[in-house]
C-alpha positions in Angstrom: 79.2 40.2 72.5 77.7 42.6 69.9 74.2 41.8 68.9 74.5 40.5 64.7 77.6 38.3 66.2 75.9 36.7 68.8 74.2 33.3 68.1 70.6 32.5 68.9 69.3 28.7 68.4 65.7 28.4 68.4 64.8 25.2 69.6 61.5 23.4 68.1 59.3 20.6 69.4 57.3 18.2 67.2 54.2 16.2 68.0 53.7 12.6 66.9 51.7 13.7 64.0 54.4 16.1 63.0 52.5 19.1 64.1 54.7 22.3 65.7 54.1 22.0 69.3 56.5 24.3 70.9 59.3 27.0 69.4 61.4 29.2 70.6 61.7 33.2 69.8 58.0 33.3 68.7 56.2 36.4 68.2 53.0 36.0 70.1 51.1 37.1 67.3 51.8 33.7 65.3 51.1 30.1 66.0 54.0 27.8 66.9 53.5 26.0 63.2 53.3 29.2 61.5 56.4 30.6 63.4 57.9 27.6 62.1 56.8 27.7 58.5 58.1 31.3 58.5 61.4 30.3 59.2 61.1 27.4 57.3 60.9 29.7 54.5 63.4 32.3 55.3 66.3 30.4 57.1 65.6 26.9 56.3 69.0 26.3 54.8 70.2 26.9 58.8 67.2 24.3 60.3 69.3 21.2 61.9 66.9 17.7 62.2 67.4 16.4 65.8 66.1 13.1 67.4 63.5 12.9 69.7 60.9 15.2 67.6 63.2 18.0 68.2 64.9 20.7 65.7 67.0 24.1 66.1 67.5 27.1 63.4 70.9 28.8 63.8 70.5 32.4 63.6 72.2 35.3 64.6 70.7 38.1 67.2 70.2 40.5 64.0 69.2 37.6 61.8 66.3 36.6 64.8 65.4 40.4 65.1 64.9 40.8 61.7 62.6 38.1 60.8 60.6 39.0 64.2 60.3 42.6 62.8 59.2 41.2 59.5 56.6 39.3 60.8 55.1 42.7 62.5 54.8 43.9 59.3 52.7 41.6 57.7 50.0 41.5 60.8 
């Protein structure tokens, strides 16, 4: 499968309080809550609310990449 066709879902976790707790695909130069603001404000449109204090974003490989190289950018 070629690389912008393939689907990534990044899978978040959520603490009682709401807090980010866990996410998946994070550059290990944010936070898990700042990974997820970040995407929050780039791909939110794609962010699906499951039970359980879990979520996913629905990206593709070139979408994921891009935003990760983004990030790199700004540090």
């Amino acid at each position: 499968m070629e690389a912008d066709k393939e689907r990534v879902i990044i899978h978040t976790r959520f603490a009682p309080n709401g807090a980010v707790v866990e996410i998946s695909e994070r550059p290990t130069t944010l936070t898990p809550q700042d990974w997820f603001n970040f995407l929050s404000q780039r791909a939110g449109g794609v962010y699906q609310t499951l039970a359980g204090g879990r979520g996913v974003f629905r990206l593709s490989r070139a979408e994921v990449d891009a935003l990760k190289q983004e990030t790199a950018k700004a540090a």
